[in-house]
C-alpha positions as CSV (number, residue, x, y, z in Angstrom):
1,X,-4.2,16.4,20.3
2,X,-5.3,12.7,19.4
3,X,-3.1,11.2,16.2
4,X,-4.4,9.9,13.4
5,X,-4.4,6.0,12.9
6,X,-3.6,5.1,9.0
7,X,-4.1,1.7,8.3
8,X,-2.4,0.7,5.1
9,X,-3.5,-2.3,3.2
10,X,-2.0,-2.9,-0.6
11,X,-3.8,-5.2,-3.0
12,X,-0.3,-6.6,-3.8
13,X,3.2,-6.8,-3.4
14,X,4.1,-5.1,-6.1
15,X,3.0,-1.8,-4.4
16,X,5.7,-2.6,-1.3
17,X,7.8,0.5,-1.9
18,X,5.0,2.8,-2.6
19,X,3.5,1.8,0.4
20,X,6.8,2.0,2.3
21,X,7.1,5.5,1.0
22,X,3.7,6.7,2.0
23,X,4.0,5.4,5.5
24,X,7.4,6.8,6.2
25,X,5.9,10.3,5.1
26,X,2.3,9.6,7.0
27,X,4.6,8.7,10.3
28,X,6.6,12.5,9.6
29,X,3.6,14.1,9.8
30,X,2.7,12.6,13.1
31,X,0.1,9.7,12.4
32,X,0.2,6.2,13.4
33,X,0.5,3.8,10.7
34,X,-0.1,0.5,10.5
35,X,0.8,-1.5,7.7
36,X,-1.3,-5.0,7.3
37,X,2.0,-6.8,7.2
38,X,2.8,-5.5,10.6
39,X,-0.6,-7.7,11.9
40,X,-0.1,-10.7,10.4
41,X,2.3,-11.6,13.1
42,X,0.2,-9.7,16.0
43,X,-1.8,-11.7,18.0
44,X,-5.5,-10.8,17.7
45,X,-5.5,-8.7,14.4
46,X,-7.0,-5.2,14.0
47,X,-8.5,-5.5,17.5
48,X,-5.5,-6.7,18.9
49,X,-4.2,-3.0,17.8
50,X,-6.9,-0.9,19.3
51,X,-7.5,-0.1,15.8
């Protein structure tokens, strides 16, 4: 069974802990998250990711 691949992007900070939230109960359900301030740090982005 292939997981899902969630890739979470808020429009601003002020959505942090919603975000947080979602992706904590995404990840219990058995999908990959990735949250866009994960990538900022990742060399080569998205497609860096295999996203």
């Amino acid at each position: 069974m292939n997981r899902r691949k969630v890739f979470l992007s808020p429009a601003a900070g002020q959505f942090r802990e919603s975000r947080n939230q979602l992706a904590s109960d995404l990840r219990a359900i058995g999908c990959e998250v990735i949250v866009r301030s994960q990538l900022q740090s990742c060399r080569g982005g998205i497609a860096g990711r295999g996203i």
